[in-house]
N, C-alpha and C positions, 0 to 999 in steps of 0.2 A: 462747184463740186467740193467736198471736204477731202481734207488730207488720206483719212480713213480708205475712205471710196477710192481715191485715186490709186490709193498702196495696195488696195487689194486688186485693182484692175492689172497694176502692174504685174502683180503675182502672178495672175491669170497669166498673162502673156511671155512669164519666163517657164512656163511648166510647159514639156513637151505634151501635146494631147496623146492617150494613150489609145491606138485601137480600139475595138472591144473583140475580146478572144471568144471564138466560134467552140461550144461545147463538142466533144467528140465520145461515143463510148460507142465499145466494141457491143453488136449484139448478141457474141458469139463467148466471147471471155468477160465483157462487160468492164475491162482496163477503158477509162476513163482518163480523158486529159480533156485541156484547153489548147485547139490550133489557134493559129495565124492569121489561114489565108484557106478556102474554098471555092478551088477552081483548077483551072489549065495552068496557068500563067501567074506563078508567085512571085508580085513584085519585089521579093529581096534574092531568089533565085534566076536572075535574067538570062542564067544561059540553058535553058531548059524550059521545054514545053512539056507536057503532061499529055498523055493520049485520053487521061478522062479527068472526070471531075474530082478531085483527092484532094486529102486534108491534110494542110501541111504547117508545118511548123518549124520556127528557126531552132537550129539544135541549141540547144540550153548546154550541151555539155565541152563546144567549141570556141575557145575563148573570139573575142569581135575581132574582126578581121577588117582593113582598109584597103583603098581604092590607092588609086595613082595620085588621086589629090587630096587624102588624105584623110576622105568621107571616112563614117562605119560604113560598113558592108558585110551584110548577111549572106553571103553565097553558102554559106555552111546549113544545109536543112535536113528535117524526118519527113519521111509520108506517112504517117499513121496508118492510111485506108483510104477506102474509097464504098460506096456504094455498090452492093453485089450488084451486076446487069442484068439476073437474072427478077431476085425479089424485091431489091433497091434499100436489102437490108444493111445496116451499117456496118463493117468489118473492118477491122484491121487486118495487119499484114502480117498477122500469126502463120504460121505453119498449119497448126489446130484450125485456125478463121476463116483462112480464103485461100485462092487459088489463082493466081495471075496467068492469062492468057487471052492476050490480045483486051483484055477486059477483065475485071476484076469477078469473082464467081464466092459466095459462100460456101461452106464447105457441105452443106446440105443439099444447095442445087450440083455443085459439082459430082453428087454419087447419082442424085438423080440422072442427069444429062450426060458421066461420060461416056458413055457409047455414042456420042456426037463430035466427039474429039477426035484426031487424025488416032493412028494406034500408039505414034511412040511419045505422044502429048499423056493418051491415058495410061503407059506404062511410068511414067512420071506420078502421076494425079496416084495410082494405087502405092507406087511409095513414099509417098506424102502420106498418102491415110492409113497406112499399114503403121508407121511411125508418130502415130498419134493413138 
């Protein structure tokens, strides 16, 4: 094998491989990013489960934080959204987008459905959309 080949094998194996970042836009305000991680279970957030599927990301604005043995350690994270339960539309976690309870709702199905809500959920939900 030539000198070449071998320096650049080596290269390969001092660069951390990078993820690949799961695209995210709101369908509702259409704020766009790249997360992390799509799912319950953020492996750089371990003390926390997730009741649905959300899109999460390490916060960018939380300088790295370490372990007891001195790892990095991402415990610092965003939830952008999640999936309405309703239309399986994509939302974020706007005020204006969605509606959290017990499961994620857009703000479209939430005027549809709330008369399905206990009453002091929907006196919540109307000032939420009074204030948008």
């Amino acid at each position: 094998m030539a000198e070449e080949d071998k320096a650049e094998i080596s290269d390969v194996k001092k660069k951390p491989e990078e993820k690949p970042r799961i695209p995210f836009t709101c369908s509702m305000c259409l704020m766009s990013e790249k997360c992390d991680y799509l799912g319950k279970n953020p492996p750089f957030a371990r003390k926390i489960q997730l009741t649905e599927d959300s899109y999460v990301m390490v916060d960018p604005f939380s300088p790295p934080a370490f372990d007891s043995r001195g790892r990095a350690s991402a415990e610092r994270f965003l939830i952008l959204g999640a999936d309405c339960s309703q239309c399986q539309r994509v939302v974020c976690r706007g005020v204006e987008c969605s509606f959290f309870y017990s499961s994620t709702f857009c703000t479209d199905c939430i005027r549809e459905k709330i008369r399905e809500f206990p009453p002091e959920v929907q006196t919540k939900i109307r000032k939420q959309l009074q204030s948008i």
